[in-house]
TIVO-175135 format. One record per residue (C-alpha): residue number from 0; x negated, z negated, y. Coordinates in steps of 0.2 Angstrom, whole numbers. Layout:
<atoms>
<atom k="NUM" X="X" Z="Z" Y="Y"/>
...
</atoms>
This chain:
<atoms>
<atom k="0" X="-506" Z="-897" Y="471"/>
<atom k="1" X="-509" Z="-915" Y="468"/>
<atom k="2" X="-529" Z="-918" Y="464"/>
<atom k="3" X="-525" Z="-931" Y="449"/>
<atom k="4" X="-515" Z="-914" Y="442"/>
<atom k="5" X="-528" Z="-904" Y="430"/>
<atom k="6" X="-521" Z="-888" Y="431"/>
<atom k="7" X="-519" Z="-880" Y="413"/>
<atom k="8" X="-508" Z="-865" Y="406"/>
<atom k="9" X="-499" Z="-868" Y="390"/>
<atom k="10" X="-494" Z="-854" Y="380"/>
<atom k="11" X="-479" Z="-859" Y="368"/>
<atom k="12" X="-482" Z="-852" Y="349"/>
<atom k="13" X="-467" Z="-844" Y="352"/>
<atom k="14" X="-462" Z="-824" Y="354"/>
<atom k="15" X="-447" Z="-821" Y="364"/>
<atom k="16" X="-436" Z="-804" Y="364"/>
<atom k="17" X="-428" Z="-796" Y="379"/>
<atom k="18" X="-411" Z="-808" Y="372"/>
<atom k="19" X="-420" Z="-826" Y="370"/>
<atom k="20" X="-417" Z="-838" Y="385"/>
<atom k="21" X="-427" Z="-850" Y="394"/>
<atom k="22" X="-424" Z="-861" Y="410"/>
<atom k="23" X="-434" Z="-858" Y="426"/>
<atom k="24" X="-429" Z="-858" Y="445"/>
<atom k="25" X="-442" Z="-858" Y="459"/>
<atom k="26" X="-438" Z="-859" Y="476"/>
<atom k="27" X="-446" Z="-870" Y="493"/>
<atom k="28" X="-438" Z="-886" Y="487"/>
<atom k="29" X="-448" Z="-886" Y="471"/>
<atom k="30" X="-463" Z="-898" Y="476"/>
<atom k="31" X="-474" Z="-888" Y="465"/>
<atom k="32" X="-469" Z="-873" Y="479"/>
<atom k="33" X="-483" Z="-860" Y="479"/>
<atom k="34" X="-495" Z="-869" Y="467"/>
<atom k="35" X="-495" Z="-854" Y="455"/>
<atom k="36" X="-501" Z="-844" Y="469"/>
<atom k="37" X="-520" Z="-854" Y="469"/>
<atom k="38" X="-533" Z="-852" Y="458"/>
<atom k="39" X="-526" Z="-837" Y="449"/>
<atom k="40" X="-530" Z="-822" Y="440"/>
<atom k="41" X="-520" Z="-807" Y="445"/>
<atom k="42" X="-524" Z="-790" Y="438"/>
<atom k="43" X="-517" Z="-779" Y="448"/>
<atom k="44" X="-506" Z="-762" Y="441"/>
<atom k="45" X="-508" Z="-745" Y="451"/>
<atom k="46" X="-490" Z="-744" Y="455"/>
<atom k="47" X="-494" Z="-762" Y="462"/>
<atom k="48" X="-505" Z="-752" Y="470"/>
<atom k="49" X="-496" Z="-740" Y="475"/>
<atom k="50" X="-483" Z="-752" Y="485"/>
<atom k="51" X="-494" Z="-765" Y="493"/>
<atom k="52" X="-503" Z="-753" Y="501"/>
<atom k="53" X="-489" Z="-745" Y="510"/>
<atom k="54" X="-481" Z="-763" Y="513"/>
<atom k="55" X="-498" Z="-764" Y="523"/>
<atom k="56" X="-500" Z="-748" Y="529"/>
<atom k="57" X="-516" Z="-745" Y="523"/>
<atom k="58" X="-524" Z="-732" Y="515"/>
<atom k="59" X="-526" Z="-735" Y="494"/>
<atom k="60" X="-546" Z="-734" Y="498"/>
<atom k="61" X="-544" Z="-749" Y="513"/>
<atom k="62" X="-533" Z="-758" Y="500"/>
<atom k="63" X="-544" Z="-760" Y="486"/>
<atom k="64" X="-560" Z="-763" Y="499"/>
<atom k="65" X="-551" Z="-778" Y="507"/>
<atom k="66" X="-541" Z="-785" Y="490"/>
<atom k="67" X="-548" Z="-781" Y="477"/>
<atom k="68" X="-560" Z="-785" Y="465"/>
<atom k="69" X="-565" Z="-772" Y="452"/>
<atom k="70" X="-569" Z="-779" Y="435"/>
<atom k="71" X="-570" Z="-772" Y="415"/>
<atom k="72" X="-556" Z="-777" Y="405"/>
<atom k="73" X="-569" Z="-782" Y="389"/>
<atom k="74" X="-559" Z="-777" Y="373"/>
<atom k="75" X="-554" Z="-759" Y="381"/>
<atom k="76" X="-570" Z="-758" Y="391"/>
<atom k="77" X="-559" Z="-751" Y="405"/>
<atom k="78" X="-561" Z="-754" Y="424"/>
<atom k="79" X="-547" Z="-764" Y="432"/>
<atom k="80" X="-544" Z="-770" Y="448"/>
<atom k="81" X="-541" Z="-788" Y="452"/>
<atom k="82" X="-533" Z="-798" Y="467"/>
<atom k="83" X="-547" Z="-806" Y="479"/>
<atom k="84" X="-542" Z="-822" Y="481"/>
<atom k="85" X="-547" Z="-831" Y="500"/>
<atom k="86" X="-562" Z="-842" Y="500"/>
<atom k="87" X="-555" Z="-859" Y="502"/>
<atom k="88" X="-555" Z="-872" Y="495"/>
<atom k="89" X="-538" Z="-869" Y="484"/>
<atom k="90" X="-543" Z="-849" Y="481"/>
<atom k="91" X="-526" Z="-846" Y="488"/>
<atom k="92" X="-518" Z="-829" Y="486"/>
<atom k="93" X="-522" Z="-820" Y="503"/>
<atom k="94" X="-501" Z="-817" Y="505"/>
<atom k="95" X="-494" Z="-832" Y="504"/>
<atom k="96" X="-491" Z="-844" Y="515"/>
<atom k="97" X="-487" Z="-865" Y="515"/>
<atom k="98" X="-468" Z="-871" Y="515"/>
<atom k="99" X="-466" Z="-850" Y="517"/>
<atom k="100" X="-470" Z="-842" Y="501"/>
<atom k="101" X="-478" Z="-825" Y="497"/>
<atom k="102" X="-476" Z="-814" Y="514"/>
<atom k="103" X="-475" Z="-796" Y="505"/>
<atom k="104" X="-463" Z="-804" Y="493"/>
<atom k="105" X="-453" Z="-788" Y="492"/>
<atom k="106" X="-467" Z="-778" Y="485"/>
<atom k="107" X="-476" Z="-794" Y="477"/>
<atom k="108" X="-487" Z="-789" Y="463"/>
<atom k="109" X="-480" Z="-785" Y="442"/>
<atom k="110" X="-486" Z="-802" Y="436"/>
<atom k="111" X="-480" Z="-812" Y="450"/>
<atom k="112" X="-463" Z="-804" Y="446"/>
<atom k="113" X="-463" Z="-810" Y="427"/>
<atom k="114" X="-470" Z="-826" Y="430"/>
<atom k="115" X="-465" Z="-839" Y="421"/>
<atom k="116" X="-467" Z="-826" Y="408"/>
<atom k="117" X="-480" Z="-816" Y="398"/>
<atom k="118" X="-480" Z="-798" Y="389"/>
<atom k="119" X="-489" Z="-793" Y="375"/>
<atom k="120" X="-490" Z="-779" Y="362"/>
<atom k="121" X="-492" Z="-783" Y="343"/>
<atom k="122" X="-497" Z="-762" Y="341"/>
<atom k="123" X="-499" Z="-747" Y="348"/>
<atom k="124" X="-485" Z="-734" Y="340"/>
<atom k="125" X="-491" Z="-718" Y="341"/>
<atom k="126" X="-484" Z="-703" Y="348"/>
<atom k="127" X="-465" Z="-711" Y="346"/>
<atom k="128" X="-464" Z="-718" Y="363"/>
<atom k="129" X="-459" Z="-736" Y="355"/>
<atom k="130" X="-466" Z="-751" Y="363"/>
<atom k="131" X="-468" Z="-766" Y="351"/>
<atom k="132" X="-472" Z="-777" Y="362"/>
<atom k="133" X="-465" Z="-796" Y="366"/>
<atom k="134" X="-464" Z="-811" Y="380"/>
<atom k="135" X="-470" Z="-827" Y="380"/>
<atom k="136" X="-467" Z="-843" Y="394"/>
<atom k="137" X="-483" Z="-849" Y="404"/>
<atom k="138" X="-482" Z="-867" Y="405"/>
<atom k="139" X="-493" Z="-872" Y="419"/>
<atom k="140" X="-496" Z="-892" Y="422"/>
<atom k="141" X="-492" Z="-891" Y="441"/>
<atom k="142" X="-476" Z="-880" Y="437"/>
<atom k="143" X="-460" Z="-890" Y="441"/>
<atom k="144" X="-449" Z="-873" Y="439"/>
<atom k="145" X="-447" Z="-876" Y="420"/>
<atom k="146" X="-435" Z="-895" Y="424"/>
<atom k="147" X="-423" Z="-884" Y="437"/>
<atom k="148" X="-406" Z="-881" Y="428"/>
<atom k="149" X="-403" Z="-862" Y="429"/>
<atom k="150" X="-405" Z="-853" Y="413"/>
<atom k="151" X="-409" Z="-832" Y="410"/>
<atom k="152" X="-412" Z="-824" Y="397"/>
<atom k="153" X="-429" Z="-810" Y="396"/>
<atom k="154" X="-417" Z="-796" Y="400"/>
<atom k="155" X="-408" Z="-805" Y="415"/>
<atom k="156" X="-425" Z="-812" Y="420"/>
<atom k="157" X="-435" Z="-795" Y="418"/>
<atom k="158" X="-418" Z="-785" Y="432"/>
<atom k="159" X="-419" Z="-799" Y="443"/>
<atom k="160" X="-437" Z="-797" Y="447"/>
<atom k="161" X="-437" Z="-780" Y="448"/>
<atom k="162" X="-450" Z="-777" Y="435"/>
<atom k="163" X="-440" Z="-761" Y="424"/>
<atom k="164" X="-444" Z="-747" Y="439"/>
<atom k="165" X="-460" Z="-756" Y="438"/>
<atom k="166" X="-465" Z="-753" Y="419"/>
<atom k="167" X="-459" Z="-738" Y="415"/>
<atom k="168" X="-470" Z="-731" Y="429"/>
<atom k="169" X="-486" Z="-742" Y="423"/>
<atom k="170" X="-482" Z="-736" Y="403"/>
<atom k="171" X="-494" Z="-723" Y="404"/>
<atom k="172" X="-508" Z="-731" Y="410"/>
<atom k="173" X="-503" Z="-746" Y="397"/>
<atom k="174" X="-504" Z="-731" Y="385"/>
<atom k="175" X="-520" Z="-726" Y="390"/>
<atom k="176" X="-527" Z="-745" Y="388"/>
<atom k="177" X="-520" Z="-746" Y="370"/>
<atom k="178" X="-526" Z="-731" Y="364"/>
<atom k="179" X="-545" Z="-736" Y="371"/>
<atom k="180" X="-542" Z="-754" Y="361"/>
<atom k="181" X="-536" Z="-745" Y="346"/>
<atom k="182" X="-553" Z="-735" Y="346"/>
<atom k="183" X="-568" Z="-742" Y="337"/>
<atom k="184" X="-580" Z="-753" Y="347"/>
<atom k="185" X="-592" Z="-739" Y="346"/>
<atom k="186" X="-584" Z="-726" Y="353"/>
<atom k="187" X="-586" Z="-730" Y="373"/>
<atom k="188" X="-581" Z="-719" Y="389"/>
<atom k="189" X="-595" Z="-711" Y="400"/>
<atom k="190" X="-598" Z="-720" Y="417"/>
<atom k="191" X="-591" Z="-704" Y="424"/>
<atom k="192" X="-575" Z="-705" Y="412"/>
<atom k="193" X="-574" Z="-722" Y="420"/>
<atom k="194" X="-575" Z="-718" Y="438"/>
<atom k="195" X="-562" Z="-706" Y="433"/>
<atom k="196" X="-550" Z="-715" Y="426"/>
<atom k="197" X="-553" Z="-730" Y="441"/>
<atom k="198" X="-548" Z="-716" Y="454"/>
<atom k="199" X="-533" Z="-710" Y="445"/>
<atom k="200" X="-526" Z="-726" Y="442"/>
<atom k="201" X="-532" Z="-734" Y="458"/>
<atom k="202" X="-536" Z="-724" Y="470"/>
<atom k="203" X="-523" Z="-711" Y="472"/>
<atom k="204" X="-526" Z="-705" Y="490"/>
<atom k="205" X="-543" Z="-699" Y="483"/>
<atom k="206" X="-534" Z="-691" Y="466"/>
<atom k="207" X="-523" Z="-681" Y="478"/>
<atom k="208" X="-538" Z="-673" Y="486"/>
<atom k="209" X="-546" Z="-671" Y="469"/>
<atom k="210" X="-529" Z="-662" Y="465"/>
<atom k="211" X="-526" Z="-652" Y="478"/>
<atom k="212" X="-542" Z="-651" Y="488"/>
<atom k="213" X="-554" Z="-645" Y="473"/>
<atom k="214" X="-553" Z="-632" Y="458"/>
<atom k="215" X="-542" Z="-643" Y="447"/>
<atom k="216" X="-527" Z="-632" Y="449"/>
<atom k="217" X="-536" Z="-617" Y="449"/>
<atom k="218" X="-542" Z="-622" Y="429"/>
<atom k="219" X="-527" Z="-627" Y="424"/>
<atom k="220" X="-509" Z="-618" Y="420"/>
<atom k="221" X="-497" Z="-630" Y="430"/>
<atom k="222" X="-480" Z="-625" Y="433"/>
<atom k="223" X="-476" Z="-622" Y="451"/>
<atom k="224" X="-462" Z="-637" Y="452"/>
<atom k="225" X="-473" Z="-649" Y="444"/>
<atom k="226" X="-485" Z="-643" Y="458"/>
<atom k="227" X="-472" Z="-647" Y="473"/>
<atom k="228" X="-468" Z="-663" Y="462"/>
<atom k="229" X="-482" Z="-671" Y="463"/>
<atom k="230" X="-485" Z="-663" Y="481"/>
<atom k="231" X="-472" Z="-675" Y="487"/>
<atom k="232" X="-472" Z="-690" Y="478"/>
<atom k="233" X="-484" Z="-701" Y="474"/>
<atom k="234" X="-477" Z="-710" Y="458"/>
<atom k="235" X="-474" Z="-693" Y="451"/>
<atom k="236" X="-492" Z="-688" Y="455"/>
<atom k="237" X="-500" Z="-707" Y="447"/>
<atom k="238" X="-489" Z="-700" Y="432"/>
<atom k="239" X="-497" Z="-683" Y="430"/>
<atom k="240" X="-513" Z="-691" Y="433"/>
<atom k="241" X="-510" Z="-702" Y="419"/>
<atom k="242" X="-505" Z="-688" Y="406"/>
<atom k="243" X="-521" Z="-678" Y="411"/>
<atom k="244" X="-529" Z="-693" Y="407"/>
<atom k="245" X="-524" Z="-695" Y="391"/>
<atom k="246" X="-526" Z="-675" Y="389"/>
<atom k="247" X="-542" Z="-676" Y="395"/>
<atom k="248" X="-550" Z="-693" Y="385"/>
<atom k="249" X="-539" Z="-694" Y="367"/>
<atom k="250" X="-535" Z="-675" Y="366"/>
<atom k="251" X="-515" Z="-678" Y="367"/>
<atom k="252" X="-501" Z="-670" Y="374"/>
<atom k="253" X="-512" Z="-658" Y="378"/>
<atom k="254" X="-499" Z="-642" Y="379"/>
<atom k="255" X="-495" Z="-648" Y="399"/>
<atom k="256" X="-514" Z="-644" Y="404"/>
<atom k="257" X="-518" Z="-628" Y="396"/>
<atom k="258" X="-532" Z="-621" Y="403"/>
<atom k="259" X="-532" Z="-605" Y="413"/>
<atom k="260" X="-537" Z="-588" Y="405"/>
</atoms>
């Protein structure tokens, strides 16, 4: 990025549906060519997790050791995990690569898949499932994508990256951070309700020991296919883990985790 550029993000006063359109193309013969990958701010999701970890062949406990950063998303007074960006002096993303572009690109993180584009959630619904939530474009100053001639609309952009598998798998831990937003500033998690909630979400070669190397399923009524389910696959496990959660911390759905007599 050129120095005289002051990099800035503008957020357009304007909510999109799935049907609005926008135009936006990257590739290597934009000059602004991996620019959005300094100087960011990348949260990542657990199935984000899930997938870079095995792209890398590392354990989930190596992964969040080498790159990532844990933090406390404020208004939920959550734990999150964010990228750990190289110390140089862009504070590049540690997968990408000049003129080459991101190097796990197939398994690349959720918001590196919306980008140019934003979601947010105007409430949270309740127990109907329905997510009211909307998109917006991130305009950065460096970003040349925005003056390529190819136009998508949400719903064309959102398939082509590959995001849908992605979201439905990270709903319920979406959930789980809407819920603790909705609750009132004085009502806060335990640390240990924390750690919890980090090891679920994060961590899921440690939740499949707490699973099925402890007493859990000992306490608990869970069906013996839900048992082989979870057994052999991780996404169905990270799911589980997430309705426990919200069993465990807001008291709902609480008729799959009835404990044992």
């Amino acid at each position: 990025m050129n120095d005289e550029i002051k990099k800035t993000s503008e957020i357009p006063p304007e909510q999109l549906s799935l049907k609005s359109r926008f135009q936006f193309k990257c590739h290597k013969g934009v000059k602004c060519f991996t620019d959005c990958c300094r100087g960011i701010d990348i949260m990542l999701t657990p199935y984000d997790i899930l997938t870079m970890r095995k792209k890398l062949d590392l354990t989930s406990e190596e992964f969040l050791a080498v790159f990532t950063q844990p933090q406390i998303l404020e208004k939920a007074d959550m734990p999150v995990v964010t990228l750990k960006l190289l110390d140089d002096d862009r504070k590049s993303c540690p997968f990408v690569e000049d003129g080459e572009g991101c190097v796990i690109y197939e398994d690349r993180p959720t918001t590196c898949r919306y980008y140019p584009l934003g979601v947010g959630s105007l409430s949270y619904s309740g127990e109907q499932g329905k997510k009211d939530e909307f998109f917006f474009t991130v305009k950065e100053a460096h970003c040349l994508g925005f003056e390529e001639d190819h136009e998508w609309t949400v719903a064309d952009w959102r398939q082509d990256q590959g995001v849908n598998l992605r979201d439905e798998v990270n709903d319920g831990w979406l959930e789980l951070m809407v819920r603790k937003k909705s609750l009132p500033s004085n009502m806060k998690l335990s640390e240990e309700s924390k750690k919890m909630f980090f090891m679920i979400c994060y961590n899921i070669d440690k939740f499949r020991e707490f699973v099925f190397k402890s007493s859990f399923l000992t306490r608990y009524e869970i069906a013996a296919g839900k048992i082989e389910e979870i057994k052999a696959d991780d996404i169905k496990l990270l799911q589980f883990g997430f309705e426990w959660l919200k069993a465990t911390f807001f008291q709902a759905a609480k008729e799959g985790f009835t404990i044992k007599q």
